[in-house]
C-alpha positions in Angstrom: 105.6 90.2 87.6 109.0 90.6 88.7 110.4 92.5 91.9 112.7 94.6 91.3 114.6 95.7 95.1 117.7 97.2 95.4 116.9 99.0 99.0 120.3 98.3 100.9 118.6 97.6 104.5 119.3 96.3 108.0 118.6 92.8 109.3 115.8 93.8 110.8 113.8 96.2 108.3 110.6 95.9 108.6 109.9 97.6 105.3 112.6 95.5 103.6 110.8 92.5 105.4 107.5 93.7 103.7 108.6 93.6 100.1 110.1 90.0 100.6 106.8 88.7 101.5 104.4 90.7 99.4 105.1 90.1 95.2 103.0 92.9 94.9 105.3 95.5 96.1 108.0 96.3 92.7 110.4 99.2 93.6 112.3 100.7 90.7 116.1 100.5 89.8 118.2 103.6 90.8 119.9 103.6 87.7 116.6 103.9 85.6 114.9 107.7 87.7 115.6 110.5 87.6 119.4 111.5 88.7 121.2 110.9 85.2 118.2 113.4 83.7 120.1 117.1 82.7 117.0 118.8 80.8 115.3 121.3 82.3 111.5 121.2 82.6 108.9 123.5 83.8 107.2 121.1 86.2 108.3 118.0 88.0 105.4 115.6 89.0 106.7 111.8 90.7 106.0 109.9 93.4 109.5 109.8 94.0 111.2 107.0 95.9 111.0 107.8 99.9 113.2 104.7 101.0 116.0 105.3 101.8 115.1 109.3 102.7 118.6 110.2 101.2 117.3 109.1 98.2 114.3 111.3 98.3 116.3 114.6 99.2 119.0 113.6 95.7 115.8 113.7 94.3 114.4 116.6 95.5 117.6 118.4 94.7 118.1 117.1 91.1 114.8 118.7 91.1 115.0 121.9 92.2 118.1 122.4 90.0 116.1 121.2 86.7 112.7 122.3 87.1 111.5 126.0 86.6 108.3 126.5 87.8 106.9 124.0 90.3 107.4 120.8 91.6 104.6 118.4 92.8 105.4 115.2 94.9 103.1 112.7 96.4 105.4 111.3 99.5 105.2 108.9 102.2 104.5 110.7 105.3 107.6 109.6 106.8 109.7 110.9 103.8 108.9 114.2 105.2 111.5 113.9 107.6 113.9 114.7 105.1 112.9 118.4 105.3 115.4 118.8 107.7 115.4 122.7 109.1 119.2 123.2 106.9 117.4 121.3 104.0 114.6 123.8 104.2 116.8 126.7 104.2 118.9 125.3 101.4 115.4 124.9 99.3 114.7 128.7 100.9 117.9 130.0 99.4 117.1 128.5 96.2 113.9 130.3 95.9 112.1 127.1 96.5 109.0 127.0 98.7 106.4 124.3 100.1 103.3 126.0 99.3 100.8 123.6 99.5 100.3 120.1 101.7 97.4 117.9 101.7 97.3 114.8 103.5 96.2 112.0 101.2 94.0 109.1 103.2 93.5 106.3 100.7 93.1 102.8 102.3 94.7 101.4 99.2 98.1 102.3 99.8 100.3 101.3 102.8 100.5 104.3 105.3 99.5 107.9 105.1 100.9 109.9 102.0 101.0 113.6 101.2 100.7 115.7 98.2 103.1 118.6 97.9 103.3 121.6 95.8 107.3 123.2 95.7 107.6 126.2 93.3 
């Protein structure tokens, strides 16, 4: 398997760190996701990239702007500091809503994740 890594970090990352030791860890390309996409689609469902966190919001955003009914994320907990209180109230003046969070606990992955429902 190859790694694929194109986080731009600091020295001292201890995430970037992580993914040089472990060749388990593949992140994907930016160029590949989600930001060139123009359709629009009923749902959005990802596990969208949470490092770095501006990533996550350009994704949340392309989102919101190409998705009509709902959109459904399973984050890192600590991407949820993107949801910044202007970033809420821009999602708020979209008509876009977090309606449902539930704390995902699976010993699998590394850290705490949460599922989120947007419509």
């Amino acid at each position: 398997m190859s790694k694929v890594w194109d986080y731009v970090s600091k020295n001292d990352d201890k995430l970037s760190k992580q993914v040089e030791k472990d060749p388990d860890i593949v992140m994907t390309k930016r160029d590949i996701d989600y930001l060139n996409y123009d359709d629009l689609d009923d749902y959005t469902i990802s596990n969208p990239p949470f490092v770095p966190r501006k990533l996550f919001w350009q994704f949340h955003q392309k989102a919101m702007e190409t998705t009509n009914k709902g959109i459904y994320w399973l984050v890192n907990m600590s991407s949820l500091n993107v949801f910044t209180p202007k970033r809420l109230e821009e999602m708020n003046d979209k008509g876009w809503y977090i309606n449902v969070f539930i704390i995902v606990a699976d010993k699998r992955w590394f850290g705490r994740y949460c599922f989120l429902k947007i419509t």
